[in-house]
C-alpha positions as CSV (number, residue, x, y, z in Angstrom):
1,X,112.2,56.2,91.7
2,X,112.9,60.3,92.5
3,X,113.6,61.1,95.7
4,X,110.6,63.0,97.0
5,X,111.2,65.9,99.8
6,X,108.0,67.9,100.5
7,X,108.6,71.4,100.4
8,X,107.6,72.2,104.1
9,X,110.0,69.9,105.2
10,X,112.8,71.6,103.2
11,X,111.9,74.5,104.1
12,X,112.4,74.0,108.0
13,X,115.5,72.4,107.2
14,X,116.4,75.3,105.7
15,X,115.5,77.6,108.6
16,X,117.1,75.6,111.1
17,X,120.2,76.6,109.2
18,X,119.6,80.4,110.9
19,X,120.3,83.6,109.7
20,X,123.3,86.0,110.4
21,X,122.5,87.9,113.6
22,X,124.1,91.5,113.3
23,X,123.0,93.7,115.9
24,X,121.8,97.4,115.3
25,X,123.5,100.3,117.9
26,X,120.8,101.1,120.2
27,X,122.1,104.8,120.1
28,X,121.7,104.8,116.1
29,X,117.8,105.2,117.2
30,X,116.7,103.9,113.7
31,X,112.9,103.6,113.2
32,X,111.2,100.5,113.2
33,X,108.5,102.1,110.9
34,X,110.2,104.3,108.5
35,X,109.2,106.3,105.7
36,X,111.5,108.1,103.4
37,X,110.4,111.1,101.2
38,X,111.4,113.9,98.6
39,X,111.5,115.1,95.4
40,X,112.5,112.7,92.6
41,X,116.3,111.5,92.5
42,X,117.1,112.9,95.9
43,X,118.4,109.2,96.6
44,X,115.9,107.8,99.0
45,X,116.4,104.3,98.3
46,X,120.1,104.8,98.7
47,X,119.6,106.2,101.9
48,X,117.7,103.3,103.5
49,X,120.2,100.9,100.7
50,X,123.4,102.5,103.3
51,X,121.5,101.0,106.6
52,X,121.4,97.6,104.6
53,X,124.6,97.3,103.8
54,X,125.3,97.6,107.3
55,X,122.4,95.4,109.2
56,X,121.0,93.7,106.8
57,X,123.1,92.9,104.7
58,X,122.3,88.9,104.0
59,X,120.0,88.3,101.1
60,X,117.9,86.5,103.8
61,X,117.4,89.4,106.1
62,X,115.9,92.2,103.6
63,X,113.3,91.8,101.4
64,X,112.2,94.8,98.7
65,X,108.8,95.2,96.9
66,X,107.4,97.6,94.9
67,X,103.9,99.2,95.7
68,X,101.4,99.5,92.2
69,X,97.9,100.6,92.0
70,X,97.1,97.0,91.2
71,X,99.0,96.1,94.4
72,X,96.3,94.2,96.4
73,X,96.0,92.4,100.3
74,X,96.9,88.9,98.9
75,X,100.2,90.7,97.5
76,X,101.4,91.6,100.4
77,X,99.9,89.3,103.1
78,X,99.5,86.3,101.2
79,X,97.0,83.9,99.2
80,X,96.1,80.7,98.2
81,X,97.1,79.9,94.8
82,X,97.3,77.6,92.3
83,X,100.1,75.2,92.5
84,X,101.3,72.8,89.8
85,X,102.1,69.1,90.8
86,X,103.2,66.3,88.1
87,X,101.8,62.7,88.4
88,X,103.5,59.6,86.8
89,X,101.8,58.1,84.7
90,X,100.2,54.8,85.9
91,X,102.2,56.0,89.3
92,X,100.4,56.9,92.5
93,X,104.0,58.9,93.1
94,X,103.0,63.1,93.3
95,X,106.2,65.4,92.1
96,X,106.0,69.1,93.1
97,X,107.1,71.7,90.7
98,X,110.6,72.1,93.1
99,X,111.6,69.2,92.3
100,X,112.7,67.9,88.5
101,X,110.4,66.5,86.8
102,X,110.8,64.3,83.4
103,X,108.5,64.0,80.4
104,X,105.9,61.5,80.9
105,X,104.5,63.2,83.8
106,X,100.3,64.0,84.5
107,X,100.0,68.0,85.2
108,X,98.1,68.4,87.9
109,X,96.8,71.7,89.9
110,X,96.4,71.8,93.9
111,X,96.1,75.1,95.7
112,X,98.3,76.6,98.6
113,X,98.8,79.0,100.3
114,X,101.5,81.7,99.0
115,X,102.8,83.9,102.0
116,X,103.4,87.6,100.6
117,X,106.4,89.6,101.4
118,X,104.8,90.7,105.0
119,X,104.0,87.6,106.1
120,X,107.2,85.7,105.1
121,X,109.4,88.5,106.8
122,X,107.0,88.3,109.7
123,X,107.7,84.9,109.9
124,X,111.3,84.7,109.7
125,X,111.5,87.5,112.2
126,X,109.3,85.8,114.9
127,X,111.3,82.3,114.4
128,X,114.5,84.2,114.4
129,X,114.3,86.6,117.6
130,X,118.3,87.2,117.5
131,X,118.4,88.6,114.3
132,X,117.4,91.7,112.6
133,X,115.0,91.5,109.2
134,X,113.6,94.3,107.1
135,X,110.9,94.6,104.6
136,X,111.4,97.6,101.9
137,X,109.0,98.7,100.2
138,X,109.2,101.2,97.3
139,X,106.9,103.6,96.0
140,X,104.7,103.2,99.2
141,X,102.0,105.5,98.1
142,X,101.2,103.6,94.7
143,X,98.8,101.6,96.1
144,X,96.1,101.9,98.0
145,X,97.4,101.6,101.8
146,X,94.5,101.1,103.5
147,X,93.7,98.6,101.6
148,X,97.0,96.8,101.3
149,X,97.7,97.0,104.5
150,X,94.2,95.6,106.0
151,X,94.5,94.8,109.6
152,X,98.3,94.6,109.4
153,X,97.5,98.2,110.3
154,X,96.8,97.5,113.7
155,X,100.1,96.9,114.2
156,X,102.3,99.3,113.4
157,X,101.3,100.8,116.4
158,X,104.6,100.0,118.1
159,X,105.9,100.3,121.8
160,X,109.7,99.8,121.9
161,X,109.8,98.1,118.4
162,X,106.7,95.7,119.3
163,X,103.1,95.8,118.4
164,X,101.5,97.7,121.0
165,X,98.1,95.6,119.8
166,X,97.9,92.3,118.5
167,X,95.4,90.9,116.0
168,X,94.3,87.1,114.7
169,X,94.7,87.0,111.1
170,X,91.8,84.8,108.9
171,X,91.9,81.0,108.8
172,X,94.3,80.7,105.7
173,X,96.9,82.9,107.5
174,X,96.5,81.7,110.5
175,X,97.2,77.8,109.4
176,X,100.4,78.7,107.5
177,X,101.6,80.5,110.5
178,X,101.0,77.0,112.4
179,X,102.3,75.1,109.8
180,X,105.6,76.8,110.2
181,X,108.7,75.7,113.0
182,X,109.4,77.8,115.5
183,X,106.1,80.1,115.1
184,X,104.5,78.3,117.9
185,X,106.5,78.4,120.5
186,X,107.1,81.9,119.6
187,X,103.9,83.8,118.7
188,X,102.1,85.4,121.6
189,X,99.5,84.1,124.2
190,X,96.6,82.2,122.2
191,X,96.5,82.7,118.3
192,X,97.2,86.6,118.4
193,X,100.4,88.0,116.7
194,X,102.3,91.0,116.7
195,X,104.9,92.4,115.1
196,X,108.3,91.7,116.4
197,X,111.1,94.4,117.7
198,X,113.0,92.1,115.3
199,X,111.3,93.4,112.0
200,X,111.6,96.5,110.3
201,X,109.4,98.5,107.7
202,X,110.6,101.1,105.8
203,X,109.2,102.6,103.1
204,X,110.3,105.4,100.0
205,X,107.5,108.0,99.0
206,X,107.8,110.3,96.1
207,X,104.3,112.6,96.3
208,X,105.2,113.9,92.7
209,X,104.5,110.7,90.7
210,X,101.2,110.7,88.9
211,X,98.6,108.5,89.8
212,X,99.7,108.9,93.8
213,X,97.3,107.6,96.8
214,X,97.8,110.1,99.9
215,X,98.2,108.5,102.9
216,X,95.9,109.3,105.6
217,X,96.6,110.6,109.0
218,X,95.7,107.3,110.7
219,X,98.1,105.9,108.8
220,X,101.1,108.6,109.2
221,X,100.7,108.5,112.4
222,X,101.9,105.4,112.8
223,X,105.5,105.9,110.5
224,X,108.3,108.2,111.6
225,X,109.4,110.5,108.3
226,X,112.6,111.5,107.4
227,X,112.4,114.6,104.6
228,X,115.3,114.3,101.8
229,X,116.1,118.2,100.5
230,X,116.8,118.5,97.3
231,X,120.5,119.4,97.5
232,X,121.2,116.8,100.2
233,X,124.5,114.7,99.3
234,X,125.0,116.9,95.9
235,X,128.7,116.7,96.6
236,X,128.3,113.3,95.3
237,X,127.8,114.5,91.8
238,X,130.3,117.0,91.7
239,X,132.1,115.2,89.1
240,X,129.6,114.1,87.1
241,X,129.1,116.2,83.4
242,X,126.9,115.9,80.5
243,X,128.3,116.2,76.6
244,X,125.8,118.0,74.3
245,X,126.3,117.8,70.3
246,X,124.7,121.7,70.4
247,X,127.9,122.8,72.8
248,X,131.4,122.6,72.6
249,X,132.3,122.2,76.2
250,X,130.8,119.4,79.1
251,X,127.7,120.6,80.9
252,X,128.1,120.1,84.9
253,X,124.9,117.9,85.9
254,X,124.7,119.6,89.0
255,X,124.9,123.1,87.4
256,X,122.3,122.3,84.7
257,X,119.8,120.5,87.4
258,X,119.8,123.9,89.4
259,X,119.5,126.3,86.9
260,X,116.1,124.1,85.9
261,X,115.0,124.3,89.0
262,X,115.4,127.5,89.7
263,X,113.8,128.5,86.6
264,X,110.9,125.4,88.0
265,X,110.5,126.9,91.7
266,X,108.5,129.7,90.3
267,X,105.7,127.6,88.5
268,X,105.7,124.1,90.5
269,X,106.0,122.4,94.0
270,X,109.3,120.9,95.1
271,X,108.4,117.4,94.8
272,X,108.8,117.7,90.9
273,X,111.8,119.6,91.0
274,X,115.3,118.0,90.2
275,X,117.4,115.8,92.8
276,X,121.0,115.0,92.3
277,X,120.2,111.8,91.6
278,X,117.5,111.9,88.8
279,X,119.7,110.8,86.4
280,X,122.7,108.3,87.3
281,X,126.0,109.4,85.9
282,X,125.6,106.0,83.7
283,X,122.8,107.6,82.0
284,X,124.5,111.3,81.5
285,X,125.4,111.6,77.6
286,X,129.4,111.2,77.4
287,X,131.6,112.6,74.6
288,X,131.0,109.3,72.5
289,X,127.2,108.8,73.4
290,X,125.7,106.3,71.2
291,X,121.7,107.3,70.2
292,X,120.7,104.7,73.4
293,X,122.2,106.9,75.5
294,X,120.9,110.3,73.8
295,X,117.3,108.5,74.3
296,X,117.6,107.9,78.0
297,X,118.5,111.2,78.3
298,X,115.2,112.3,76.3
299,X,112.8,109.7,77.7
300,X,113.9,110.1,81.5
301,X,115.0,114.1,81.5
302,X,113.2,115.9,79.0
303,X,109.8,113.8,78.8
304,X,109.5,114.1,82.5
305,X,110.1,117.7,81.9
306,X,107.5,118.1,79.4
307,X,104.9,115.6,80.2
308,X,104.7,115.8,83.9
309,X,106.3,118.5,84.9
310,X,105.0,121.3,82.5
311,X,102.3,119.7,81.2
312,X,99.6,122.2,82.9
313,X,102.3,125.3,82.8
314,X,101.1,128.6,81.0
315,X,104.7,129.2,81.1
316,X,107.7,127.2,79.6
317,X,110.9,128.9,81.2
318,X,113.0,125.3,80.1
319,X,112.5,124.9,76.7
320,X,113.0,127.3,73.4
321,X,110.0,125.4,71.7
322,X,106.9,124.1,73.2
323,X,106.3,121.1,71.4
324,X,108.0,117.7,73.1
325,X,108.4,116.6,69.7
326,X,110.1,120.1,68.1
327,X,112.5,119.9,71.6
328,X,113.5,116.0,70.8
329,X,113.9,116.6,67.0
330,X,116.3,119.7,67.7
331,X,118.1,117.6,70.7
332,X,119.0,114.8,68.2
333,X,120.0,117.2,65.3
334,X,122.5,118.7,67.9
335,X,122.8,122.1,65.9
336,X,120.9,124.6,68.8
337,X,120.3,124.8,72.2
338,X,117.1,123.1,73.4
339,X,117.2,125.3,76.4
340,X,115.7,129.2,77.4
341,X,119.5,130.0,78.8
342,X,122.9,130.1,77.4
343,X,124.7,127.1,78.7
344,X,128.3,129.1,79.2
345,X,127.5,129.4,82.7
346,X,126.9,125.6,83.8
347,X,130.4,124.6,81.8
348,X,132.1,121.6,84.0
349,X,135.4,123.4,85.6
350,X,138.4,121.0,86.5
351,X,138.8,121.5,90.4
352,X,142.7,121.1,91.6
């Protein structure tokens, strides 16, 4: 007969194991609520990735999500959901789907609740007071906040890390809270809960994406921003160079990105201009680019140029031809410049 372990038991074994404790600096002053924003490819997620490395490091103390319009409360707080279990056959014996199951087995469906990202941080924070956790979340303006967030809103009102308010969350939430070791003992007076000094929430925002919620002031109020310039860290790419079949010599990245946005400044807001990062050197055609390459440079660069970017433009100051189609066709035959200016200018120079 299988060994049977039920999943919350596991689970508590599992936390009783602990996590890393790695304390933060109190004179780095790093938000508890942080939101970080700019112009596409100015390397906001690699600015909050650099705290990670060095705080959070452990899988088990970050978690990262990704915002959608589709992005819903039971996402990010939790749900109940269907869960498969297996039955023997002429057994009373239940197997849940962590466990191995054989061929022979009933399928059966029972419901549970599934934490979301929040709550599960939230809980490992409250259980874990000594260390640090934080939840990332990408693209924070994707979804519809208010919504998302529900009354987790209430508290990100903070006071030295802490919610400043607490709030009871509904029955489901409030059960698997119970259910979990260490919660209890933990949580504040009666069945109210606040966020812990323990657990972080940072956040990237990039205004310029289509399809973007704004946040509203309620909401901002609550976040502490930190602005990425467009420039910021461009030293990083100094070395970085692109090889076009239309030009003899290699193309600086860093050159070409300015001269498009100085041409772009004119005729568009700075959150769809060009950040050093846009493009990672990976994705920068080389001197033996294969046509995969060529095409992430056309579907991430020169689509997001065209479709996005200049889409409601009476003026093209990028692009010889105005047609995305006439520009990709004359890319890929490599014969002409695609671009308004002479590329003679923006040639990568060997720095001794």
């Amino acid at each position: 007969m299988a060994f049977i372990l039920e999943k919350k038991i596991r689970d508590s074994i599992l936390r009783d194991i602990g996590y890393p404790v790695i304390p933060i600096p109190k004179e780095k002053n790093i938000p508890h609520n942080l939101i970080v924003y700019g112009a596409p490819g100015t390397g906001k997620s690699n600015y909050l990735e650099g705290y990670i490395k060095d705080y959070f490091s452990e899988d088990s103390l970050h978690t990262r999500i990704t915002f959608h319009p589709a992005y819903s409360y039971g996402n990010f707080v939790g749900s109940y959901k269907p869960v498969p279990l297996y039955k023997e056959n002429n057994s009373d014996t239940i197997y849940s789907q962590n466990f191995t199951t054989k061929f022979g087995y009933e399928p059966l469906i029972d419901y549970q609740f599934v934490p979301g990202p929040f709550i599960e941080m939230l809980c490992r924070a409250i259980e874990n007071p000594k260390s640090n956790f934080v939840l990332l979340i990408e693209e924070i303006n994707r979804a519809n906040v208010a919504s998302v967030f529900g009354d987790v809103f209430q508290l990100l009102d903070r006071e030295k890390g802490e919610s400043k308010y607490s709030v009871t969350f509904n029955a489901d939430v409030m059960n698997y809270l119970k259910s979990r070791n260490g919660i209890i003992k933990n949580l504040n007076t009666g069945n109210k809960v606040r966020i812990p000094a323990n657990l972080y929430i940072w956040a990237t925002m990039n205004s310029s994406d289509q399809g973007v919620l704004p946040l509203d002031a309620a909401f901002k109020r609550r976040w502490s921003f930190k602005y990425m310039a467009l420039n910021e860290n461009e030293n990083i790419i100094d070395s970085w160079k692109i090889y076009f079949k239309f030009h003899e010599n290699p193309i600086s990245w860093n050159k070409l990105r300015k001269k498009i946005n100085e041409r772009l400044k004119e005729y568009v807001s700075e959150d769809k201009l060009l950040g050093p990062f846009f493009l990672k050197e990976n994705e920068l055609p080389s001197s033996s680019a294969s046509q995969d390459e060529h095409d992430i440079f056309i579907n991430k660069l020169l689509l997001y140029l065209k479709e996005d970017v200049l889409r409601h433009s009476t003026s093209d100051e990028i692009f010889i031809d105005n047609l995305l189609s006439d520009v990709v066709q004359k890319y890929q035959d490599g014969k002409e410049n695609i671009f308004k200016f002479v590329l003679d200018d923006l040639e990568f120079e060997v720095v001794d």
